[in-house]
C-alpha positions as CSV (number, residue, x, y, z in Angstrom):
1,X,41.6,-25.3,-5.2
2,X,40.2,-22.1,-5.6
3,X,42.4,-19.9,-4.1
4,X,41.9,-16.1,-3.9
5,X,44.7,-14.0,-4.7
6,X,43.2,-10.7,-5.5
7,X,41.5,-8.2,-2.7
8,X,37.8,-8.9,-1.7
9,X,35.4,-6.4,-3.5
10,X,33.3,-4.2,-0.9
11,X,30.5,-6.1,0.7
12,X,31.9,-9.4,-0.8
13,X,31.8,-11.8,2.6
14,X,36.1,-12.1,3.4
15,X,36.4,-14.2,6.3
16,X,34.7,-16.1,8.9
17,X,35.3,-17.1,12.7
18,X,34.1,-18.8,15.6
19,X,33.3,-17.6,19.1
20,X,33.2,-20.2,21.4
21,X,33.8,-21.1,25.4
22,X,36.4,-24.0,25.2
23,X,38.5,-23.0,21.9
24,X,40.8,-26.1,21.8
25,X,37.5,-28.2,21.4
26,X,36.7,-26.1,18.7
27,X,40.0,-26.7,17.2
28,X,39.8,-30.1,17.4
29,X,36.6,-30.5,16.2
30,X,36.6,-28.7,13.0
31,X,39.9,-30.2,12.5
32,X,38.5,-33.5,12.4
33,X,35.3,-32.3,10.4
34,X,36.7,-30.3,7.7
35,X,40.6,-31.3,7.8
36,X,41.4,-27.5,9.5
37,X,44.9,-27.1,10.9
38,X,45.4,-24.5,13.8
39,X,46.4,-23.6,17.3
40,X,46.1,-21.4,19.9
41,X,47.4,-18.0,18.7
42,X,49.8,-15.7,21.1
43,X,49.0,-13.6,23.6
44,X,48.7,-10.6,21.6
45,X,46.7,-11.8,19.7
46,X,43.5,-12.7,22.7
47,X,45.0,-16.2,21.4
48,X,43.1,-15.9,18.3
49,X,43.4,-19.1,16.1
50,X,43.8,-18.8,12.2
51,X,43.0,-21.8,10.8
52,X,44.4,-23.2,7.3
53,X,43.1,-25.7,4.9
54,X,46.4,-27.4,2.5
55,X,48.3,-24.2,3.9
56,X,45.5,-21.9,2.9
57,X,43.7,-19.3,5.6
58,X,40.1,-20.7,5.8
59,X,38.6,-19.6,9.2
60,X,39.4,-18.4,12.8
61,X,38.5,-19.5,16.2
62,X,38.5,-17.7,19.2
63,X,37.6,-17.9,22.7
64,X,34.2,-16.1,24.1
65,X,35.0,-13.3,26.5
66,X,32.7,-11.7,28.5
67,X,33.4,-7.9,27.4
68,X,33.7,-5.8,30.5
69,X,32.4,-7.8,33.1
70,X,28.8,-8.0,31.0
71,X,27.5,-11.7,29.8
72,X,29.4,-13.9,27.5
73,X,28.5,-13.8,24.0
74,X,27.5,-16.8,22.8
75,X,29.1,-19.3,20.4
76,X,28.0,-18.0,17.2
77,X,30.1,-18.3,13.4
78,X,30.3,-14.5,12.3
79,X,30.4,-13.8,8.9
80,X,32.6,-10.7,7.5
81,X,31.8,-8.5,4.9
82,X,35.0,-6.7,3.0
83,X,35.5,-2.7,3.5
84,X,37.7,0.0,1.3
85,X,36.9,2.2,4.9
86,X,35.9,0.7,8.2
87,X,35.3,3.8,9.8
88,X,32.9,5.3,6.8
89,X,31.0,1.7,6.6
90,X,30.1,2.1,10.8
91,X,28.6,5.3,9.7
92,X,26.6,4.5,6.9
93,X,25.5,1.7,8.6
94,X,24.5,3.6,11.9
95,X,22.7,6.2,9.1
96,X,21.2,3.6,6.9
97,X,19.2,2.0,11.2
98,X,21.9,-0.5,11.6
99,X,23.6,-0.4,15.0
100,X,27.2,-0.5,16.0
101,X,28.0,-4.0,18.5
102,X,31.9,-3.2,18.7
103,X,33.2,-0.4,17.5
104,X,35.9,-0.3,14.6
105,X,39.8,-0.7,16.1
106,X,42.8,-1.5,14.5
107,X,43.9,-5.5,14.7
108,X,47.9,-4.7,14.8
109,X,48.9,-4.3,11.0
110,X,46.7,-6.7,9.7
111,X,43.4,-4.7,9.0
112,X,40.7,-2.3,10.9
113,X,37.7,-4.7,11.9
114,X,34.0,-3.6,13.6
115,X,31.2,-5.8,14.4
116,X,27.7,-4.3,14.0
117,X,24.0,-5.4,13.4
118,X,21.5,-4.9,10.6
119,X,18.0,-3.2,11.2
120,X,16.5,-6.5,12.0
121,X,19.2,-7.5,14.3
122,X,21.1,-9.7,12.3
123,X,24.9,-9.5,13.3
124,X,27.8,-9.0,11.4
125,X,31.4,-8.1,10.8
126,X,33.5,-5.5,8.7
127,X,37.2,-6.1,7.6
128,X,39.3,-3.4,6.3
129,X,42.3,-5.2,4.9
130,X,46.2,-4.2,5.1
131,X,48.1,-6.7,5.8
132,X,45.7,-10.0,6.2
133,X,43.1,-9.7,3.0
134,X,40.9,-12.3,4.3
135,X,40.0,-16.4,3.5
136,X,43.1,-17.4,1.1
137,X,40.7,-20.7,0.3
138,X,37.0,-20.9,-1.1
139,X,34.4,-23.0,-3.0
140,X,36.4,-26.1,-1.9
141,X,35.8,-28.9,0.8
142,X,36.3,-27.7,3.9
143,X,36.0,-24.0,3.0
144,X,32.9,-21.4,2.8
145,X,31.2,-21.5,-0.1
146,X,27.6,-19.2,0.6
147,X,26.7,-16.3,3.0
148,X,22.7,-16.0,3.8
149,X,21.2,-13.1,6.1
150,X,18.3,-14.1,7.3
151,X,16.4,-11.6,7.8
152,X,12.7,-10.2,9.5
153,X,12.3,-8.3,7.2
154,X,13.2,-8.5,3.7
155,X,12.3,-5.0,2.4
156,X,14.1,-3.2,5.2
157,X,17.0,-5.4,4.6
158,X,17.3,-4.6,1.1
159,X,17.7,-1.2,1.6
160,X,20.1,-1.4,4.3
161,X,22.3,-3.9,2.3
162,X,22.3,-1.7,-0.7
163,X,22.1,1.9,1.3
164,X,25.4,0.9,3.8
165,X,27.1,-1.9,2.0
166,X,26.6,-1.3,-1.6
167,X,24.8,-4.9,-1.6
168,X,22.1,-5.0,-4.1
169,X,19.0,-7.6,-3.8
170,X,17.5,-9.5,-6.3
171,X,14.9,-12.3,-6.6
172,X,16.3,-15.5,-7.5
173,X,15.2,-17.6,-10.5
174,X,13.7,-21.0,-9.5
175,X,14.0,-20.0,-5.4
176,X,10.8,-18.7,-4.7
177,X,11.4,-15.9,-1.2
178,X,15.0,-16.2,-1.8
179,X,17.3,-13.4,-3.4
180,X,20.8,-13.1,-4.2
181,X,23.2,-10.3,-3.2
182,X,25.5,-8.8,-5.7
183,X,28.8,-6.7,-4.8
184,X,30.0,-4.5,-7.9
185,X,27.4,-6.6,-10.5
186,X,28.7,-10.5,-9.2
187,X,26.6,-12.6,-6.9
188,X,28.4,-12.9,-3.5
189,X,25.8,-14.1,-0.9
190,X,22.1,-15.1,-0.5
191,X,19.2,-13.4,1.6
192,X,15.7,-14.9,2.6
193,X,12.8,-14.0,4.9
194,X,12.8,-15.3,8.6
195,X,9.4,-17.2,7.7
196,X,11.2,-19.6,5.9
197,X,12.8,-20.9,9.2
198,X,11.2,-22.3,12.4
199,X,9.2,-19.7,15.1
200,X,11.3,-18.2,16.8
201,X,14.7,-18.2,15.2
202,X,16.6,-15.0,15.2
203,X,17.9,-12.7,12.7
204,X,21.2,-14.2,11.8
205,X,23.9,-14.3,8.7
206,X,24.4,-18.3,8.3
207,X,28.0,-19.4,6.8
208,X,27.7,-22.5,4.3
209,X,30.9,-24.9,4.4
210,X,31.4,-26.8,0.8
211,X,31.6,-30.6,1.8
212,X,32.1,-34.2,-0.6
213,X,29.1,-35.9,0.7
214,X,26.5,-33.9,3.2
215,X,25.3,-37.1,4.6
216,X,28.6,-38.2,5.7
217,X,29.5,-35.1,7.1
218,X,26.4,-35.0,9.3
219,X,26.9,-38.3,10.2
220,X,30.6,-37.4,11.3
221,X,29.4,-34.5,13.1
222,X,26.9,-36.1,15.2
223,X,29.4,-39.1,15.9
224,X,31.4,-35.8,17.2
225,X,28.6,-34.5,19.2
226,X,27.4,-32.2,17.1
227,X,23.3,-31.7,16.7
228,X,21.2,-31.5,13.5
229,X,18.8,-28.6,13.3
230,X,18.0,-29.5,9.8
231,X,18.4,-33.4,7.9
232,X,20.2,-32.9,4.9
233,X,17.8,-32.3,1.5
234,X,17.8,-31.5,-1.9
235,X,17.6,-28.0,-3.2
236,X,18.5,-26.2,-6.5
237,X,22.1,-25.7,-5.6
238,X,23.0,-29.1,-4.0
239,X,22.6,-31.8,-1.3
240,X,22.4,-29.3,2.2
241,X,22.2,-29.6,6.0
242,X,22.1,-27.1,8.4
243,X,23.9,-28.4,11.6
244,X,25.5,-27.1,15.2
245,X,28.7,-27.9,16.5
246,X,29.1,-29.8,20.0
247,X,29.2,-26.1,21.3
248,X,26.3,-24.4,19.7
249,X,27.8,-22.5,16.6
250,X,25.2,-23.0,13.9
251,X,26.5,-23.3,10.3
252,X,25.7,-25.1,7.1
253,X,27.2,-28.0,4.7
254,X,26.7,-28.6,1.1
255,X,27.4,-30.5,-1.4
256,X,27.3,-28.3,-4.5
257,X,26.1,-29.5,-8.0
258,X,27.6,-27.2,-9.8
259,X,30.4,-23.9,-9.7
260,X,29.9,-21.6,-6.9
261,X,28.6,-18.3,-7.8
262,X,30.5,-16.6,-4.5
């Protein structure tokens, strides 16, 4: 099992969690899916579920709230990007035409965390790590594997990724409108143009779940209630799907032919 014991480089995707209206479903769910074990966290906390995979921190899960008194976000997987300096990243990234969706704020000891948006609206978080570094688990069954922004638009994106996060873009051999995105000279995530996806679909960073078998798993999840926005296909890095759970949270499965590059 791949297990990552040294800190996350800056702009390297650390962690990932769940937003969702009923999170014991959620729990239960993914624990079935993906073998996840977790509860309800403390009060403290909002309740806020870490989730482990053979003992390993893999994911959280938390339950939507409707920040003062507005409309309740909605269930959505938020990928986290890895920060030396919360506070500095906000204002590169309100600089560099991103915009600030929850201000940066201390979670107890365990880091400084923010949530903001890139030019073309795609969300996102930060994580400034002290005493929780981030997903202790990768690359494996049951853990991320791939990051994606998608993006409106691809130039503006680029420039933002490498202007605020130190991301840099580059076109990937053999995937024609897809390119990679390298923290400190390694590939940690993927970026392609909107117009690869269906009318209509939002600006969004999509978190990829390593799986055995991508049929199964889709078959599993729609025996769960889950929905299928995309069959499972070939493509140069594996056998993929791209699925919601029984609440709405959109994510992806693959089956990987060969090492992850993240």
């Amino acid at each position: 099992m791949p297990v990552v014991t040294n800190p996350y480089v800056p702009g390297t995707p650390c962690w990932v969690d769940l937003m969702v209206p009923d999170q014991q479903a959620a729990l239960d769910f993914y624990r079935d899916l993906f073998g996840w074990q977790g509860e309800v966290g403390p009060p403290e906390t909002g309740g806020y579920a870490v989730c482990s995979l053979n003992g390993k921190a893999v994911a959280g899960i938390m339950t939507a709230m409707s920040p003062d008194g507005g409309p309740t976000p909605p269930t959505a997987w938020t990928t986290y990007l890895a920060t030396a300096d919360a506070d500095a990243t906000e204002q590169a990234i309100k600089k560099a035409g991103g915009t600030v969706v929850m201000p940066v704020m201390d979670v107890m000891t365990l880091g400084r965390m923010g949530v903001v948006a890139e030019p073309t609206g795609a969300v996102f978080g930060l994580w400034q790590a002290r005493d929780f570094g981030g997903s202790e688990v990768v690359n494996e069954p049951g853990a991320v594997i791939w990051n994606e922004l998608n993006t409106g638009d691809v130039a503006a994106a680029s420039a933002f990724c490498s202007t605020a996060l130190g991301l840099e873009a580059a076109s990937m051999e053999g995937a024609e409108g897809y390119y990679s995105l390298s923290a400190a000279g390694r590939v940690v995530g993927g970026m392609q143009d909107l117009d690869q996806l269906p009318p209509g679909t939002p600006a969004h960073w999509l978190t990829y779940f390593s799986v055995d078998d991508t049929d199964s798993t889709v078959d599993a999840l729609v025996r769960a209630g889950g929905n299928v926005l995309k069959p499972p296909f070939d493509m140069m890095a594996g056998r993929m799907a791209v699925v919601q759970d029984p609440q709405g949270g959109a994510f992806a499965v693959i089956q990987a032919v060969g090492p992850a590059t993240s």
